[in-house]
C-alpha positions as CSV (number, residue, x, y, z in Angstrom):
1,X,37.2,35.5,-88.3
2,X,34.5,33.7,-86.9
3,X,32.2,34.6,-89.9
4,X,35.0,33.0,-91.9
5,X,35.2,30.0,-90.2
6,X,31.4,28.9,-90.3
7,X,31.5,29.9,-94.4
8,X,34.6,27.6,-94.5
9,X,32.2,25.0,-92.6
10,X,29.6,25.4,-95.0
11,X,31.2,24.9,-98.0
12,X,33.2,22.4,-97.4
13,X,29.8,20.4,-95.9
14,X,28.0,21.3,-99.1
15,X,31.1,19.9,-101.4
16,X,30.7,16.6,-99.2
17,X,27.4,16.1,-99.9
18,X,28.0,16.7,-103.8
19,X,30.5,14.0,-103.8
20,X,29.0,11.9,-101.1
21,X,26.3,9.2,-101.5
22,X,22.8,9.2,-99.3
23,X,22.2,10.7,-96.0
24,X,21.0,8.1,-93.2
25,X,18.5,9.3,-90.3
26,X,18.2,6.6,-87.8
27,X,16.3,6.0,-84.1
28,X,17.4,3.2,-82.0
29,X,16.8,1.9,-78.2
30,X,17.0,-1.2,-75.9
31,X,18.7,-2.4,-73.1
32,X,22.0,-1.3,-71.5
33,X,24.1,-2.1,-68.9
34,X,27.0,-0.1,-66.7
35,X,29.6,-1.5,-64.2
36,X,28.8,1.2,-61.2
37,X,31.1,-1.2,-59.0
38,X,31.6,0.8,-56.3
39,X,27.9,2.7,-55.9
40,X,26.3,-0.9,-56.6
41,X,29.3,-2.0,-53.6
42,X,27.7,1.0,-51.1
43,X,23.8,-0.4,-52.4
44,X,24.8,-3.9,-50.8
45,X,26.1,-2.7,-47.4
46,X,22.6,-0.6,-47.4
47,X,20.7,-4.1,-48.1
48,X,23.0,-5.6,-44.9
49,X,21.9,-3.1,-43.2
50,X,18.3,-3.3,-44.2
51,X,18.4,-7.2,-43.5
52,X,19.6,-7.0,-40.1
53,X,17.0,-4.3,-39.3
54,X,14.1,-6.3,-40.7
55,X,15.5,-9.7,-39.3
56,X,16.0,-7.9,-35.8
57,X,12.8,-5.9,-35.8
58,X,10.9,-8.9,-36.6
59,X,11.8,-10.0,-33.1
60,X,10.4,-7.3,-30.9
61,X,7.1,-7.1,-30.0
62,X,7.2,-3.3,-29.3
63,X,7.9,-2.5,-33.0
64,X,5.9,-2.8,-35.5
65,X,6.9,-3.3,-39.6
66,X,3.9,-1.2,-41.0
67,X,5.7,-1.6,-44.6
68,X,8.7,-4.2,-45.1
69,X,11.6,-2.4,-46.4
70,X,12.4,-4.4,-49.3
71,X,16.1,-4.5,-50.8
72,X,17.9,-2.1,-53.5
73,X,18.2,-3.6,-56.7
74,X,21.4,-3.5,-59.0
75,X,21.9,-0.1,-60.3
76,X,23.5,-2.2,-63.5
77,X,21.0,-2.3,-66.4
78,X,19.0,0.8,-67.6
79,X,17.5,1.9,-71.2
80,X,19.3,3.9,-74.0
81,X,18.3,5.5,-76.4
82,X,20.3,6.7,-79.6
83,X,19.2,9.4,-82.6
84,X,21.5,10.2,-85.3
85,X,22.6,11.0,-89.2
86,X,25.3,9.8,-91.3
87,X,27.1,11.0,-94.3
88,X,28.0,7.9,-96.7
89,X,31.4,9.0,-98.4
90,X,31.7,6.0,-100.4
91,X,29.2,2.5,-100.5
92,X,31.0,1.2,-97.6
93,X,32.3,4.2,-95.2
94,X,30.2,6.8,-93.6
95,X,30.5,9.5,-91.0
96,X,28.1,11.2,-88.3
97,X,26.9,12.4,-85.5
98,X,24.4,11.3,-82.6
99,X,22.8,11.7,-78.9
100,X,22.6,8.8,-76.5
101,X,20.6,9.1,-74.0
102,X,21.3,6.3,-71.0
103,X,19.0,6.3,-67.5
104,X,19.3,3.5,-64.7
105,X,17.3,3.6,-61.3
106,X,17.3,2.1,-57.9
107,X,15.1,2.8,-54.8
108,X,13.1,1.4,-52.1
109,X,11.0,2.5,-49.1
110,X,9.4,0.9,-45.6
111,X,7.9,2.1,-42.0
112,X,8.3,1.1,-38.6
113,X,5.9,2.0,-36.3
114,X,6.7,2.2,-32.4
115,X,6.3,5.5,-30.3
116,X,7.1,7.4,-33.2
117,X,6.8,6.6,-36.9
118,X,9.9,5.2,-38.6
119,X,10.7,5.5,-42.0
120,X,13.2,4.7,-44.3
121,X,13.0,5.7,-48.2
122,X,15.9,5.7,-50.4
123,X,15.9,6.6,-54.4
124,X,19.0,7.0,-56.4
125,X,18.9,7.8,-60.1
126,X,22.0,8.6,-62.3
127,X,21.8,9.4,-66.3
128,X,24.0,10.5,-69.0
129,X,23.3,12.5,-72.2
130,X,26.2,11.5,-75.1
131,X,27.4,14.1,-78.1
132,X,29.2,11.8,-80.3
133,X,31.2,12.1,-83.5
134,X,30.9,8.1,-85.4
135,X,31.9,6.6,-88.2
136,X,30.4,3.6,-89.9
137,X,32.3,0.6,-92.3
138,X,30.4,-2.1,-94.1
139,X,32.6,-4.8,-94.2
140,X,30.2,-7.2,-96.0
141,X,26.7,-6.6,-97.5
142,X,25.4,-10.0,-99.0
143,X,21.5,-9.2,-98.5
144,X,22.2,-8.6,-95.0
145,X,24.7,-5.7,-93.8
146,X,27.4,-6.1,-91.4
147,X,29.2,-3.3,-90.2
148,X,31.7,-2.1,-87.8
149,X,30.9,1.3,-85.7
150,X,33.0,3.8,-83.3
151,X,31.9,6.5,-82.1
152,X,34.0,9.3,-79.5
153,X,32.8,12.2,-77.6
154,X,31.3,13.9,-74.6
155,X,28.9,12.6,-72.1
156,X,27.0,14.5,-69.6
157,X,25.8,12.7,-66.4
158,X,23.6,13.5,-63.7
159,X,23.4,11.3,-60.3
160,X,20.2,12.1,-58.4
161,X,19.8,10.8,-54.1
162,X,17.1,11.2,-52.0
163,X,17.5,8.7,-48.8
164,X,15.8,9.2,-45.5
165,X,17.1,6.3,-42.7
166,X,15.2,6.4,-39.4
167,X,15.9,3.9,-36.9
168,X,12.9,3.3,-34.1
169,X,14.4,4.6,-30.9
170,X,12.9,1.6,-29.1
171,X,15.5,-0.6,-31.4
172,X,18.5,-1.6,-29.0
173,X,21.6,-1.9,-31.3
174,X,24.2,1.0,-32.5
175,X,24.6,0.9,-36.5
176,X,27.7,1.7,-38.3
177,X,27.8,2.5,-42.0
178,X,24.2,4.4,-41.8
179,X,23.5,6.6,-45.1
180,X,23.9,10.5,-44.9
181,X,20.2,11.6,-45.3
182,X,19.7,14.2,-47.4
183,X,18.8,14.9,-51.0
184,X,21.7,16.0,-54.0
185,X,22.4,16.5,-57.6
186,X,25.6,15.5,-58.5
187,X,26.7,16.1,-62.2
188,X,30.0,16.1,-64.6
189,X,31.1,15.2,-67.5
190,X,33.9,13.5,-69.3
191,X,35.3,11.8,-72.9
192,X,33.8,8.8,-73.4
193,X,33.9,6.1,-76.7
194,X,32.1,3.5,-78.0
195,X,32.7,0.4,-80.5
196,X,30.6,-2.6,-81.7
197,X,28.9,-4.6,-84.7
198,X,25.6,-3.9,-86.2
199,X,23.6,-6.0,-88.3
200,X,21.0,-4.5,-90.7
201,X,18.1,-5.7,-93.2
202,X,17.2,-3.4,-96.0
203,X,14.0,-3.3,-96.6
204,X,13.2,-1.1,-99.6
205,X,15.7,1.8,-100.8
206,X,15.0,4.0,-98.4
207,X,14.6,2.1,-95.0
208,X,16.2,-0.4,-93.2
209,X,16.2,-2.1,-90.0
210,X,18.5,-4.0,-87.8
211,X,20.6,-4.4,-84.5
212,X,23.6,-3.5,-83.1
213,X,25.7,-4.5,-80.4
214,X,28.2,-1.8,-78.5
215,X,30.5,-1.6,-75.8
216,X,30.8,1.9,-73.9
217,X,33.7,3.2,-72.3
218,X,32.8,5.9,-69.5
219,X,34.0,6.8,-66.3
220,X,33.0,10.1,-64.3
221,X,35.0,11.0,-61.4
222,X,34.5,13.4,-58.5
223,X,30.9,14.5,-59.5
224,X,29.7,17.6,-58.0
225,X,26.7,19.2,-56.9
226,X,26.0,23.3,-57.5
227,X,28.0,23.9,-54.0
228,X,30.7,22.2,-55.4
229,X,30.2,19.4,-53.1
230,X,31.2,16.1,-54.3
231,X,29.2,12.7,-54.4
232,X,29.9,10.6,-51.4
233,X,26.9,8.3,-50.9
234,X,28.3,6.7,-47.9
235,X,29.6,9.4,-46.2
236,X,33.5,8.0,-45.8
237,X,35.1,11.5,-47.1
238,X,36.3,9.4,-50.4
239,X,34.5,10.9,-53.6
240,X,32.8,7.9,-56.0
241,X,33.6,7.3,-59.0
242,X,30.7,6.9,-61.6
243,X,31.3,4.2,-63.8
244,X,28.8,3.7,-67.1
245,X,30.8,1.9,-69.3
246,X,29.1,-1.5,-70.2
247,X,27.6,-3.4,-73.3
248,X,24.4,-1.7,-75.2
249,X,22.1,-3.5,-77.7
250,X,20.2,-1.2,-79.5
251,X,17.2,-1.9,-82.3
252,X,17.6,0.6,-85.3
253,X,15.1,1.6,-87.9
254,X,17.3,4.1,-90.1
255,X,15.4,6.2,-93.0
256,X,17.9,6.5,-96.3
257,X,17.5,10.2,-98.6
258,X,19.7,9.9,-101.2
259,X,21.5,12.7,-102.5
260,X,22.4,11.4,-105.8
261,X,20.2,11.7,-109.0
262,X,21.2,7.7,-109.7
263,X,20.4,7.0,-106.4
264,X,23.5,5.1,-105.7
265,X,26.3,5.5,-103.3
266,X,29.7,6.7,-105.1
């Protein structure tokens, strides 16, 4: 049955690209961004936390601040990166596949130095790897292409902590809301879809360059590491939620191999 299914497959690829025009390979990257609203709301009570340490530490003469412990940035704007090949079934619609690939970072690190060496060092990482099924109209071509893309399928993400929080013992306050030390690799996956407008010059027949600008929609909930332990950066109990959707602009160079002996798109 199997073997049936993947001939099926194969011809009815093969009879798509005899009626079909060009096949399009194209490599894109640039900036992205993703909400994270409530790790990015756990990285700012870390940097009040920070603050008051180095404001208060700052005061007492029997501590010393070997290495400032500077603040967390965002965790909101990252790189992506995009690879993928479309099918042109007629000179304005065309169908595909592609991998996104979508990494933003965050960490810091600092030492106090009293009667024992303080140290606080904290790196979080999360990523997602995207299998998506897209589709490609050209709703006007006047030298310049404009074109409206979608795109649906199944992202992978990974979110990476590594956070060591030592307080001097010579510092005189209690601190709620510390960290959990520790290290963890949390991963899941989930549906996830994306839609925007790209913009694209040709430059000869076979290659072309342009732009595009998307909006993801992704949201990973109740991540878990290999012990089945979920991600709780703050330690409250409450699983986080991982929230990558945002806006991506990418820069595309695509390379066009045309199918058709006219070297047109039918």
């Amino acid at each position: 049955m199997k073997g049936l299914v993947t001939v099926g497959a194969v011809l009815i690829l093969w009879a798509a690209m005899l009626i079909a025009g060009p096949i399009e390979i194209y490599f894109s990257g640039g900036p992205s961004a993703a909400a994270l609203s409530e790790i990015n709301a756990i990285k700012d009570r870390i940097n009040a936390i920070i603050t008051l340490l180095n404001d208060d530490i700052a005061l007492l003469p029997e501590i010393e601040i070997t290495e400032e412990v500077g603040l967390l940035d965002d965790m909101g704007s990252g790189i992506a990166y995009q690879a993928g090949e479309r099918l042109w079934l007629s000179d304005r619609f065309a169908l595909g596949g592609k991998i996104e690939v979508f990494r933003v970072s965050t960490s810091t690190a600092g030492v106090y130095t009293s009667s024992e060496t303080s140290e606080i060092s904290i790196d979080l990482n999360c990523y997602a790897v995207g299998f998506l099924v897209s589709g490609r109209y050209d709703f006007l071509d006047a030298g310049v292409i404009l074109s409206a893309d979608l795109g649906l399928g199944y992202y992978y993400s990974g979110f990476n902590r590594a956070i060591t929080f030592q307080i001097p013992p010579e510092y005189p306050k209690a601190i709620a809301g510390l960290p959990p030390e520790g290290e963890g690799r949390y991963s899941g996956y989930n549906l996830g879809f994306e839609g925007g407008l790209s913009l694209f010059f040709p430059i000869t027949d076979w290659l072309e360059v342009g732009s595009s600008l998307f909006y993801r929609s992704l949201t990973l909930g109740g991540m878990r590491d290999r012990e089945g332990n979920s991600l709780d950066l703050d330690g409250d109990g409450t699983p986080e939620k991982v929230d990558l959707g945002g806006i991506t602009v990418q820069f595309t160079f695509s390379l066009v191999i045309d199918l058709n002996p006219e070297g047109k798109k039918e």
